[in-house]
Short mmCIF file of the C-alpha atoms (twelve columns), coordinates in Angstrom:
data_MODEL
# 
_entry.id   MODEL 
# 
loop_
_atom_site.group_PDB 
_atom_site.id 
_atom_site.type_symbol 
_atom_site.label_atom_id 
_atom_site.label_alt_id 
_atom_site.label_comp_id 
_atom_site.label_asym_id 
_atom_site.label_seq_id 
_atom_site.Cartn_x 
_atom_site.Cartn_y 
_atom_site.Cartn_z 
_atom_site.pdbx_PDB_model_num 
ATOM 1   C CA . UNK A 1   -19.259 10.509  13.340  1 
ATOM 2   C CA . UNK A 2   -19.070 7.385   11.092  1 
ATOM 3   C CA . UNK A 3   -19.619 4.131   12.168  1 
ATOM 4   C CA . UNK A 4   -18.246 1.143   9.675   1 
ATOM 5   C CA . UNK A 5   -20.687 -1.909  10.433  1 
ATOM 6   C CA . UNK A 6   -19.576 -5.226  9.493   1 
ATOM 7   C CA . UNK A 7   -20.692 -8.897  10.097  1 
ATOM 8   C CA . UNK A 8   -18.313 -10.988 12.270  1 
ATOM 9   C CA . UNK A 9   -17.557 -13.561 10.605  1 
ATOM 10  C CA . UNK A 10  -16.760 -17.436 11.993  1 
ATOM 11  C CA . UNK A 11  -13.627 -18.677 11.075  1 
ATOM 12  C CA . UNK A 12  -10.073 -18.332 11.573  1 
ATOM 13  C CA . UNK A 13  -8.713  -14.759 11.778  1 
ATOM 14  C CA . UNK A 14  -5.663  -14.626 9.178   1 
ATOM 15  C CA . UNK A 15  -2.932  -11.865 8.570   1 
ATOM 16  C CA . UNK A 16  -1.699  -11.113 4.912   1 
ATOM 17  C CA . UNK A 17  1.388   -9.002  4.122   1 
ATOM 18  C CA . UNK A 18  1.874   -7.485  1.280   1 
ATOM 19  C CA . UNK A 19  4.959   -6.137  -0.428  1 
ATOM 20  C CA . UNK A 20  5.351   -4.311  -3.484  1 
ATOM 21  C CA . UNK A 21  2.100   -5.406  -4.790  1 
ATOM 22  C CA . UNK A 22  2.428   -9.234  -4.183  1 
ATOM 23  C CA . UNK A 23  1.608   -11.607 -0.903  1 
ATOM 24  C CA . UNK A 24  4.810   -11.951 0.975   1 
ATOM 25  C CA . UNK A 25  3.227   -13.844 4.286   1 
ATOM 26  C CA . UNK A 26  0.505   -15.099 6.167   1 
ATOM 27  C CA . UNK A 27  -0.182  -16.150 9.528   1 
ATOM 28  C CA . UNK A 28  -2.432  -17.009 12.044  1 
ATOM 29  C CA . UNK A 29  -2.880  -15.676 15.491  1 
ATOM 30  C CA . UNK A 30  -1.368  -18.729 17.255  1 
ATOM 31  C CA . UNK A 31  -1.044  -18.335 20.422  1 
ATOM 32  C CA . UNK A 32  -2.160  -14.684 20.351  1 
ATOM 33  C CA . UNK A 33  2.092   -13.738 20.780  1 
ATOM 34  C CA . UNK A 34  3.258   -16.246 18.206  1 
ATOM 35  C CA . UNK A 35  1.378   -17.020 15.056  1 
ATOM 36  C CA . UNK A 36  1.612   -19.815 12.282  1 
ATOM 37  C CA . UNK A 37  3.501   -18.950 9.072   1 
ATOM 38  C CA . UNK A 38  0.518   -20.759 6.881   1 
ATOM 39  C CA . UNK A 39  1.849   -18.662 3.759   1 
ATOM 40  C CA . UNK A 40  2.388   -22.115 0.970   1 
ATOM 41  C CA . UNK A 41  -1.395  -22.561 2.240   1 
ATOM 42  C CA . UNK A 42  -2.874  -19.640 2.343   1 
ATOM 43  C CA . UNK A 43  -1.526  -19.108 -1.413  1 
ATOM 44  C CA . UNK A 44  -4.032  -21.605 -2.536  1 
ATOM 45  C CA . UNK A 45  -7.189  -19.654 -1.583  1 
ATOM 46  C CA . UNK A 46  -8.855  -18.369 -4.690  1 
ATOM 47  C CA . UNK A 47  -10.031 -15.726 -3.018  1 
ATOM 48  C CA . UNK A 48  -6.788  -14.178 -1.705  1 
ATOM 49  C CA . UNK A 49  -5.102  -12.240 -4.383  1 
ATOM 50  C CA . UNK A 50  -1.177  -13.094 -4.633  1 
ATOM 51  C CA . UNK A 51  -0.928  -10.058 -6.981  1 
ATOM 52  C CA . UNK A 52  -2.653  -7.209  -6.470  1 
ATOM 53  C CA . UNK A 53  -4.301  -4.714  -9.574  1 
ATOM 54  C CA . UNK A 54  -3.144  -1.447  -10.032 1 
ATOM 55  C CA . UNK A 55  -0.517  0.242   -9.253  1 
ATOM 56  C CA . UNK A 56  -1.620  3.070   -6.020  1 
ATOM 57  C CA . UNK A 57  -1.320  0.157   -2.912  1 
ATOM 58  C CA . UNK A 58  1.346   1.064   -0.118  1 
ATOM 59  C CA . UNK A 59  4.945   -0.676  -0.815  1 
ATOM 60  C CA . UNK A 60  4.273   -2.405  2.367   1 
ATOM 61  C CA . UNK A 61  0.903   -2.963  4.342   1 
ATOM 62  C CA . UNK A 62  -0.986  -5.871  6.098   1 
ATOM 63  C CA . UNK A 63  -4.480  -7.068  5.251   1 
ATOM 64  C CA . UNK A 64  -6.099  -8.637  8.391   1 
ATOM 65  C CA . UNK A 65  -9.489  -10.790 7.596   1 
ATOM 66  C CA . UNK A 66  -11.025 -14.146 8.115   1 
ATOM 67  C CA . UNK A 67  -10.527 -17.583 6.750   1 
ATOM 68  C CA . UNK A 68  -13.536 -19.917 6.508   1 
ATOM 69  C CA . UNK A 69  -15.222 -23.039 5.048   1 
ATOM 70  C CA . UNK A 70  -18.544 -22.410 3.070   1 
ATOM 71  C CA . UNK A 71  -21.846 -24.575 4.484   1 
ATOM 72  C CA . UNK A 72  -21.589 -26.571 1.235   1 
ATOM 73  C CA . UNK A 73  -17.726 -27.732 1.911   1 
ATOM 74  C CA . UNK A 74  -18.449 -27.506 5.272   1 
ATOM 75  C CA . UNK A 75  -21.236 -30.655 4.692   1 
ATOM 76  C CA . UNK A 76  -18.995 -32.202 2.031   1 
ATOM 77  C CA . UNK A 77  -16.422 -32.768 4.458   1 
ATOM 78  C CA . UNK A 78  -18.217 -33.985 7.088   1 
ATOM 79  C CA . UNK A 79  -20.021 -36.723 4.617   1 
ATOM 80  C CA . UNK A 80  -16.892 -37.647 3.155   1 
ATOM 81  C CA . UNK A 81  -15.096 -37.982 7.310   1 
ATOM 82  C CA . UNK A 82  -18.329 -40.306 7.904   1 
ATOM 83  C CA . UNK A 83  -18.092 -42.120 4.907   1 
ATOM 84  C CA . UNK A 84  -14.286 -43.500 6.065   1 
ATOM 85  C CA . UNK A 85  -15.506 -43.937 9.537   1 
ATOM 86  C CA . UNK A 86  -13.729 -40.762 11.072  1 
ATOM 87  C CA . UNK A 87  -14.780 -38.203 13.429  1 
ATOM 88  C CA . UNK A 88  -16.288 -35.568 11.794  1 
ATOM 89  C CA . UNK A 89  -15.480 -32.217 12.827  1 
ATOM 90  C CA . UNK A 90  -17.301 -30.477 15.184  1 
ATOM 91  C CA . UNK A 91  -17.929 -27.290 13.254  1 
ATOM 92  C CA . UNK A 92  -16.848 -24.957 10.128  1 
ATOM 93  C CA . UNK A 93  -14.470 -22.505 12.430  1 
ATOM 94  C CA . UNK A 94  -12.489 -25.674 13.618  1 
ATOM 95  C CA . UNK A 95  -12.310 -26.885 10.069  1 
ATOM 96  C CA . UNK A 96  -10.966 -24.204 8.904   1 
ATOM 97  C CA . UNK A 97  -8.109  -23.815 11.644  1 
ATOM 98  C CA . UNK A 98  -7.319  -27.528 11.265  1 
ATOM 99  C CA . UNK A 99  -6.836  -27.234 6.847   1 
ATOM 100 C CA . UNK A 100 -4.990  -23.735 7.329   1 
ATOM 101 C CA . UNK A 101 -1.944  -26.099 9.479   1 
ATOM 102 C CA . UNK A 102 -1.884  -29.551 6.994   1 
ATOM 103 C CA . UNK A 103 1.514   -29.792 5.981   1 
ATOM 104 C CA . UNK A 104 -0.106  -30.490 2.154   1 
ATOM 105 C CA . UNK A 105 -0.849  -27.476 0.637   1 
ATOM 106 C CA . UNK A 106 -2.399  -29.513 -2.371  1 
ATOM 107 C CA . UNK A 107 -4.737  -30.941 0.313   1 
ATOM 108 C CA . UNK A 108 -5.636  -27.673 1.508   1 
ATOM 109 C CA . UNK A 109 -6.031  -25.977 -2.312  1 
ATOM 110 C CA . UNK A 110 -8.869  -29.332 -2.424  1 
ATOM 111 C CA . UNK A 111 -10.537 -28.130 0.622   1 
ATOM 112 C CA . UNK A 112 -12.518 -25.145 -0.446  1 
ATOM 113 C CA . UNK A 113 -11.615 -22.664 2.096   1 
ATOM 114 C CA . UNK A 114 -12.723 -19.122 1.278   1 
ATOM 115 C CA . UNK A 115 -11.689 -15.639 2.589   1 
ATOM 116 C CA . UNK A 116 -12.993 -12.402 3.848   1 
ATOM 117 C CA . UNK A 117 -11.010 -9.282  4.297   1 
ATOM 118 C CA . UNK A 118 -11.876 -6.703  6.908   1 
ATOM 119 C CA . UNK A 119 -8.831  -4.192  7.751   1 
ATOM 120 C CA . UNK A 120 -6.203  -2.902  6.269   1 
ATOM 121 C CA . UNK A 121 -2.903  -1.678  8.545   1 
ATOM 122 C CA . UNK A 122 0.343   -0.159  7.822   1 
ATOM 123 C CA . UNK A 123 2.582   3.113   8.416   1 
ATOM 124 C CA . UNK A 124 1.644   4.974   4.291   1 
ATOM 125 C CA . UNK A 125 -2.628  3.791   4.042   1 
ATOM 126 C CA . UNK A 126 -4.575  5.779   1.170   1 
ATOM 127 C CA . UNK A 127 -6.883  6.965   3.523   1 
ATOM 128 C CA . UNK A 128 -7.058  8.132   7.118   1 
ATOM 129 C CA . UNK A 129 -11.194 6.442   6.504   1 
ATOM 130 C CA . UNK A 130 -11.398 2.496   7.859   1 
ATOM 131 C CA . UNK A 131 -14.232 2.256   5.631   1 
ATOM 132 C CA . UNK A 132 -12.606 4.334   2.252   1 
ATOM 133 C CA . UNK A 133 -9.090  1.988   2.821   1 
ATOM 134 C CA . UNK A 134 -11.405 -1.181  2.702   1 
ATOM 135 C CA . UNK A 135 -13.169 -0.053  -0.804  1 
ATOM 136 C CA . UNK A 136 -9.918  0.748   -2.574  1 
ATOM 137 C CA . UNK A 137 -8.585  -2.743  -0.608  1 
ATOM 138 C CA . UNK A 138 -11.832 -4.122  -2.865  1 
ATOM 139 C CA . UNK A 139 -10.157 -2.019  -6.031  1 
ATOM 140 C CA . UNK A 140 -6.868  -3.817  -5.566  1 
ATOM 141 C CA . UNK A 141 -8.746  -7.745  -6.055  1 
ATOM 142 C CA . UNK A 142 -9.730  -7.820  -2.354  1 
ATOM 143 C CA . UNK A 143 -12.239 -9.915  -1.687  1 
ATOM 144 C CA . UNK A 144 -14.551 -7.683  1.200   1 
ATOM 145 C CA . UNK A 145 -17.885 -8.195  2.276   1 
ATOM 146 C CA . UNK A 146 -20.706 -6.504  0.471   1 
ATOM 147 C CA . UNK A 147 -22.684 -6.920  3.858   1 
ATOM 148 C CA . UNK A 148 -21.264 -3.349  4.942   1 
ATOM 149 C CA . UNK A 149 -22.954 -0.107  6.160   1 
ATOM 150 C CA . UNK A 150 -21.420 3.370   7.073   1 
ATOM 151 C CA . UNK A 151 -24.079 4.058   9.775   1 
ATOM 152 C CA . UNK A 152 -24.321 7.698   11.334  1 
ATOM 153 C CA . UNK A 153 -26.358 7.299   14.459  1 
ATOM 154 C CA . UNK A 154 -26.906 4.563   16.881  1 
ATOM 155 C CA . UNK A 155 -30.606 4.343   15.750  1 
ATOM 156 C CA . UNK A 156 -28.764 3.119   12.261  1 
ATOM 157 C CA . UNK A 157 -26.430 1.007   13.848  1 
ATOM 158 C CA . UNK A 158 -29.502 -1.064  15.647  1 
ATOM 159 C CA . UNK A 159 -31.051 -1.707  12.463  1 
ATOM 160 C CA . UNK A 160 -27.889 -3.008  11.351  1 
ATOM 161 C CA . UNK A 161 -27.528 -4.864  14.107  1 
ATOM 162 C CA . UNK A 162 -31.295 -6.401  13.159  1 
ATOM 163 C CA . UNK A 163 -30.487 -6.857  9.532   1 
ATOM 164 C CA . UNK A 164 -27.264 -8.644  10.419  1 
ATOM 165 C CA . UNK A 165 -29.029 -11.250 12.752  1 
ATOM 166 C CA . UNK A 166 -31.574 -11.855 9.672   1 
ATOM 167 C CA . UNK A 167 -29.366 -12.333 7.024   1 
ATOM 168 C CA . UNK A 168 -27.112 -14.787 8.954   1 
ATOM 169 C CA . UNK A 169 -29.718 -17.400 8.596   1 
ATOM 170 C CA . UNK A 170 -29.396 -16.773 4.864   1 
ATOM 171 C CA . UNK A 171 -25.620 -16.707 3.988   1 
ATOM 172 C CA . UNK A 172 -23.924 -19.761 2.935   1 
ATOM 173 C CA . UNK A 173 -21.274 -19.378 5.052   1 
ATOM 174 C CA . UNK A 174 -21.026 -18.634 9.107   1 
ATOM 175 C CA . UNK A 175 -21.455 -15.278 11.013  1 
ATOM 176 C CA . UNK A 176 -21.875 -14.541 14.588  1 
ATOM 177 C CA . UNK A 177 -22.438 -10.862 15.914  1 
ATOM 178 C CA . UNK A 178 -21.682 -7.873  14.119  1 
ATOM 179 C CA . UNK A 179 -18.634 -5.274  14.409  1 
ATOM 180 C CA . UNK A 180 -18.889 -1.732  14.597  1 
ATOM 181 C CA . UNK A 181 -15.750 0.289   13.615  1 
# 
């Protein structure tokens, strides 16, 4: 058995869909029935392709993954909030919900919000593999974490579990837990 280990990462969870090659929508999970069309927005993340490379993706498929605001534009933010005598917010996750729903995507674009991809989903996939669909997702311009194991025994799986917790304190951006897949 094969175990895909993965950071969690803090943000806001985001669904891309694809057609043909090109990003066709993107929303939030909402209300967990509902979710936000935030596509003018989300096309404004650098790190979300809006045309994909190659030619050997489905015709249709959904990329599900996490939106979130770096520690440095995370700070910036907050200093520049303080500086005009507003709130600032209380942390990156919330941040990064709040920019994702501004009505101004040119606001947003000035933001700095950045993007992690972490499943792929749809009915004609590459592979029958989670973790062989998210390296040819990387192939296509997908931006996926290098912070990634296939683990084979629990004993593995621990010591990703320890590396994770580590490395956290090191990233510039936020994390909380792991996921095994």
């Amino acid at each position: 058995t094969e175990f895909a280990c993965e950071l969690k990462f803090d943000g806001t969870a985001i669904s891309l869909t694809y057609e043909n090659g090109s990003l066709s929508r993107a929303a939030t999970r909402g209300d967990g029935t509902m979710g936000d069309d935030v596509t003018p927005n989300v096309r404004t993340i650098r790190s979300i392709p809006l045309e994909l490379h190659g030619n050997d993706w489905p015709s249709y498929f959904e990329m599900r993954g996490e939106i979130y605001l770096p520690h440095a534009v995370f700070a910036r933010l907050t200093a520049e909030r303080e500086e005009r005598g507003e709130q600032p917010v209380a942390n990156a996750r919330n941040a990064a919900a709040g920019t994702l729903k501004l009505q101004n995507s040119s606001v947003v674009a000035r933001r700095g919000l950045d993007c992690f991809l972490y499943n792929m989903a749809g009915d004609d996939l590459p592979y029958a593999s989670h973790w062989e669909n998210l390296q040819k997702a990387r192939s296509w311009g997908f931006r996926i974490s290098d912070h990634m194991e296939l683990c084979h025994s629990w004993e593995e799986i621990v010591e990703f579990i320890a590396r994770a917790d580590k490395l956290r304190k090191e990233l510039p951006y936020d994390t909380d837990g792991a996921v095994i897949k």
